[in-house]
Structure formats: structure tokens, C-alpha cells
N, C-alpha and C positions, 0 to 999 in steps of 0.2 A: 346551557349556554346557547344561544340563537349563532344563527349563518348561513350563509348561505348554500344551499343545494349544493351536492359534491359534483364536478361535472369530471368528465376525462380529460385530459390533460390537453393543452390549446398550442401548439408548436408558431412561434411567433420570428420571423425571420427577420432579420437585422443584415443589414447590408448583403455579404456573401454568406451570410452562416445562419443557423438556424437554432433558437435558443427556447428548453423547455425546463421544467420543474425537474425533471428526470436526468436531463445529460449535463456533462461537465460545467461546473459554475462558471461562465462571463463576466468581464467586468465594467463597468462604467466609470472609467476616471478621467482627472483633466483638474486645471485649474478655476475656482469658484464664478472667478468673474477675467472677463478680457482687460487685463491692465494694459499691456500693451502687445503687440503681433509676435515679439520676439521674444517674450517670454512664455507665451503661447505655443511657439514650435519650438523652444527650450523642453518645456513639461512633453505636449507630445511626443519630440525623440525619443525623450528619456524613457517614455513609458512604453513606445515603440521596440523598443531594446526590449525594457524587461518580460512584458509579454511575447515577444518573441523567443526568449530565452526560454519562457516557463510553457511554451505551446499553450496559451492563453489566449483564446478568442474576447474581444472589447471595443468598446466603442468612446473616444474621446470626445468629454463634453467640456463646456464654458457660455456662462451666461455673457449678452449681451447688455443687461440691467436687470440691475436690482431693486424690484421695486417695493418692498415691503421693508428696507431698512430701519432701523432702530430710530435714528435722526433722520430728519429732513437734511442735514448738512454732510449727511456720511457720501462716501460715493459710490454713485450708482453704474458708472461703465459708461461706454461710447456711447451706445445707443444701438437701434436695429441695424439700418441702413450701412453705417461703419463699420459693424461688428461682421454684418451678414459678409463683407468683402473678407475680412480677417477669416474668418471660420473656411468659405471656401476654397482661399488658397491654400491654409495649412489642409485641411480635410485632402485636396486633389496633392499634396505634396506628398503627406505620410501617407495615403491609400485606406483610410480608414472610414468606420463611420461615424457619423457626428451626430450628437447629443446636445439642444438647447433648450433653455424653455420660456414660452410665453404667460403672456401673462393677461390680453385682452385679447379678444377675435381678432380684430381687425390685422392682428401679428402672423395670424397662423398660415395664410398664403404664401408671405413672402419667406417667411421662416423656413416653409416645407421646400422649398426651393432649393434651400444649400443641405437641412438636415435631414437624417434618415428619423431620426424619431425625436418628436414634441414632447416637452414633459410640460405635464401641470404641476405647479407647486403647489405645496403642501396647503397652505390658506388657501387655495381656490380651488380644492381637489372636486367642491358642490356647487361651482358654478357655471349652469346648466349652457349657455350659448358658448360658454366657454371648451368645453367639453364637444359640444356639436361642432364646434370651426374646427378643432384640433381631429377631428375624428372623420370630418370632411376630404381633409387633406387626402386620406390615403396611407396617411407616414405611418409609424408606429405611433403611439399613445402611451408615454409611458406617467402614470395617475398615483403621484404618491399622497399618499393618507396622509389627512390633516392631525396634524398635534391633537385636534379635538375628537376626532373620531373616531368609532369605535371598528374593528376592522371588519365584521360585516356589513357594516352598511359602508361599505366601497362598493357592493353588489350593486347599489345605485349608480353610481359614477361609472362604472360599467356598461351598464344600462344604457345611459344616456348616450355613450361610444357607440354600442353597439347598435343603437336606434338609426343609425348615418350607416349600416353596412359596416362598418369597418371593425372585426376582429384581432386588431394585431395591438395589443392591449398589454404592458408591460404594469406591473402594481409593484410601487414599493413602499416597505415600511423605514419611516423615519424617528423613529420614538412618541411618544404621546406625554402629556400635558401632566405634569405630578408635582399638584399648590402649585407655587409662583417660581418662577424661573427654574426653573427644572424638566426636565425630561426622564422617562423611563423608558425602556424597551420589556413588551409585554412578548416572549419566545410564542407563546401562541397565538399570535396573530397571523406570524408567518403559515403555520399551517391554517389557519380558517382561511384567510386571502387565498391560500391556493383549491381553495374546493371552487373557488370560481374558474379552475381551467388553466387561466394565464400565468404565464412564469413571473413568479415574486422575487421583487430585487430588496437586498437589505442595504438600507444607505450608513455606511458605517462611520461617514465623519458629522454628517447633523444630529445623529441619536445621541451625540457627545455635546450640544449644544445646552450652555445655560441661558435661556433667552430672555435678553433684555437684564442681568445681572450685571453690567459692568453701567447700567443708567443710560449712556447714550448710545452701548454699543452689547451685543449679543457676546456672553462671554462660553466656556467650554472649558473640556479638558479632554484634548488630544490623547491622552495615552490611554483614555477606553476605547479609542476605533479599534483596535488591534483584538484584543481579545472580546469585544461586542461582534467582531467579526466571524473570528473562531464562532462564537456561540450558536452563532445564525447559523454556518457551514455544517454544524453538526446538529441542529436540529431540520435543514436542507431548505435549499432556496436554489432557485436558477442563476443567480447573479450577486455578485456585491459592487454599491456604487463608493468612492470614494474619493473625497480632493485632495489637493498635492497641489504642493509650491517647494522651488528651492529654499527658502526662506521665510517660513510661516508668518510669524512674530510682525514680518514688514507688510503680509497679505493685507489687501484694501478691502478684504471680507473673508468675515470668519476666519478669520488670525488665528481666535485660539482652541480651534476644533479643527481644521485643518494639519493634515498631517506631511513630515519633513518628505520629499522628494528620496532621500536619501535610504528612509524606511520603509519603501512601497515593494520593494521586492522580497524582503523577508516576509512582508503581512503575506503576499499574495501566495508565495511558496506554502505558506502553513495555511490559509486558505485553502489550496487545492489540495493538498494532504489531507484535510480532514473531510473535502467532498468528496475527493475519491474512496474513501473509506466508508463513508453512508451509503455514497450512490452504487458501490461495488461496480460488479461488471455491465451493471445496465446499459443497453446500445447507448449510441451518441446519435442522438437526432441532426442529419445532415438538410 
């Protein structure tokens, strides 16, 4: 099986903390998209709370838009400029750090402004200007693998980061592409993406995504993120991402791979149960 060169492990700093392949799993959650401010700092307290409870380092994301929707008539969110206001107040209220993603160059300055780390989505994980603006910034880079991709050639999309100086390179796996609407999680991928260095996040509520099966709208099944999760922790990863709404069902994206608010702290306890068990006593990179 091809991959990339095995490198030593690449410690990648996220706000005040410090996140690798080796120390304690982090996580990235928040709601998919900004429906409105107040439910925005709804989901963040809440998740404020439970990772505090569970001494769980994370960072809260939400997109600004969505631009790869199913239909042209679904909705895509406020927009940059709108959203960039929303994101910074809650970010400076809860103290945390924030997670958005773009989706052209021309995004990635004003974006770097309020968030600590850029994600590239999944369809644009190989396009090249895109990858150099995001990697410009400075911010973190966090490059998840396209449905199509195979997980060494991320070493490219890497590449291209690393071509602008910037190191601080987050990779995640979101499932891949099996026939038509479907998704799979391949477990070794996680380990190939991590012989590149950077700490691999697994995104547990899009690998639960059936795309484009409900015809106008991307459909799922929520009750794999939980144990797609588990899987990932005990074959190891530095992070799990995952979204949350009080009310999925009503969510204006990915309804139904999004998981209930109410069940984020049991996933996350039996998450870190099963990473503390692989990773044993290994230091914790500060």
C-alpha cells in the first residue's frame, strides 16, 4: 500500500493548548452552520460546560456558508462579513478557540482575523490557491480529505501548506465515497494521514453522511457518529470533530447526521475512555 514517508510527530498549537497524535484527544464541535447568534452561544455554553466537566481541550466551530449544498434553494447561512461579527463575539465571550472554513482565497484574510484555524472542505481539500491563502494566514490549516481521496495523497495538500512556511497543518478524515450515496470509513487511513506528522482529526458526524440521498437534500444516519467514534479513539487520532444542535431534525444543514446536543457528553466521556487507554501514560504535549 503506498504513503507517505513516516515523519515524527508535528505538535500543532490551537489557541492556548497544544494538540498532537500522542496526547489527550481534542475536540472540534459547534453547530454546522450560523442559523442565528443565539443559538450559536446556546450550543457553545453547552459544550462549554461539558468539556469543562470532562477536562477536555476543543475548539468551537460554525460555518458562515455553505457552499456545496445539495440544491441551489437550500440555505447557505449569513454570509462572511455577518457571520465573521457573530463568531467573534461568541469566541471573546466563551474564551475559546474558533473553527471556520472557507471556501475561496479571497476569504481567507478576513476569516484569519476572528478564527484560530481555517478548514478546507472536503471537495476543495486539492485546490492549490486555495490551500496557499489558507496557509498564508499564519492560522492553523485544518485539510480534510475529500470523499474522493485516497489518504496518501493528502501528502500533496500538505505540501502545498507547507510551500507558504506554515506548519500548523491539522488533517481530518471524513469518510470516502462507496457507489452512490454512501460513505465509508476506511480505519487505516487514520493511521497512513498520520505518518505525515500532523495530528489527524476524525470528523464523526459527516462520515455518517448519505450524500445527496434524500434528492434535494444530503441525508445520514446519526446514530453511527457515536460508535464511528469510539472506532477512531481506539485505533488513535489526536481529535474528534463533531456537530450538535438542540434540535437536529429542525437543523438548516445536515439534519440528519448531526447529532442531539443532549448526547454530546456521553459520546465525549466514552471517547476519552478509550483514548486514555491506547494512549496510556504518554506525556501530554503542552
Amino acid at each position: 500500500m503506498p504513503g507517505p514517508e513516516s515523519r515524527a510527530a508535528i505538535p500543532v498549537r490551537i489557541g492556548s493548548f497544544t494538540v498532537s497524535n500522542q496526547s489527550p484527544a481534542f475536540f472540534i464541535a459547534g453547530p454546522c452552520i450560523l442559523e442565528s447568534p443565539a443559538l450559536l452561544e446556546r450550543v457553545g455554553r453547552e459544550l462549554k460546560r461539558i468539556f469543562s466537566r470532562c477536562g477536555a481541550r476543543w475548539a468551537l466551530k460554525c460555518s458562515f456558508d455553505k457552499a456545496n449544498r445539495s440544491s441551489a434553494g437550500s440555505f447557505r447561512g449569513p454570509g462572511l462579513a455577518r457571520a465573521l461579527e457573530v463568531f467573534a463575539r461568541v469566541k471573546a465571550d466563551l474564551g475559546v478557540p474558533f473553527l471556520t472554513d472557507i471556501h475561496e482565497p479571497g476569504q481567507a484574510a478576513a476569516a484569519a482575523r476572528v478564527a484560530d484555524v481555517l478548514q478546507i472542505p472536503a471537495f476543495l481539500c486539492r485546490q492549490t490557491d486555495l490551500l496557499l491563502a489558507a496557509g498564508r494566514t499564519g492560522k492553523v490549516v485544518n485539510i480534510k480529505k475529500g470523499q474522493f481521496l485516497s489518504p496518501w495523497d493528502v501528502a500533496q495538500a500538505v505540501a502545498k501548506v507547507e510551500s507558504t512556511g506554515n506548519r500548523r497543518i491539522l488533517l481530518t478524515e471524513r469518510g470516502s465515497s462507496f457507489g452512490y450515496a454512501n460513505l465509508v470509513v476506511d480505519m487505516r487511513s487514520l493511521r497512513i494521514m498520520a505518518r505525515t506528522g500532523y495530528p489527524v482529526v476524525f470528523d464523526a458526524t459527516h462520515s455518517c453522511q448519505l450524500p445527496g440521498s434524500l434528492g434535494t437534500q444530503t441525508g445520514g444516519d446519526r446514530s453511527f457518529a457515536a460508535p464511528l467514534s469510539r472506532a477512531a479513539a481506539a485505533v488513535g487520532v489526536a481529535g474528534v470533530f463533531f456537530e450538535t444542535h438542540p434540535n437536529p431534525p429542525r437543523a438548516r444543514s445536515d439534519a440528519a447526521n448531526t447529532i442531539y446536543l443532549r448526547d454530546a457528553a456521553a459520546m465525549v466521556r466514552d471517547i476519552q475512555a478509550i483514548d486514555r487507554l491506547v494512549k496510556g501514560s504518554r506525556s501530554v504535549q503542552r
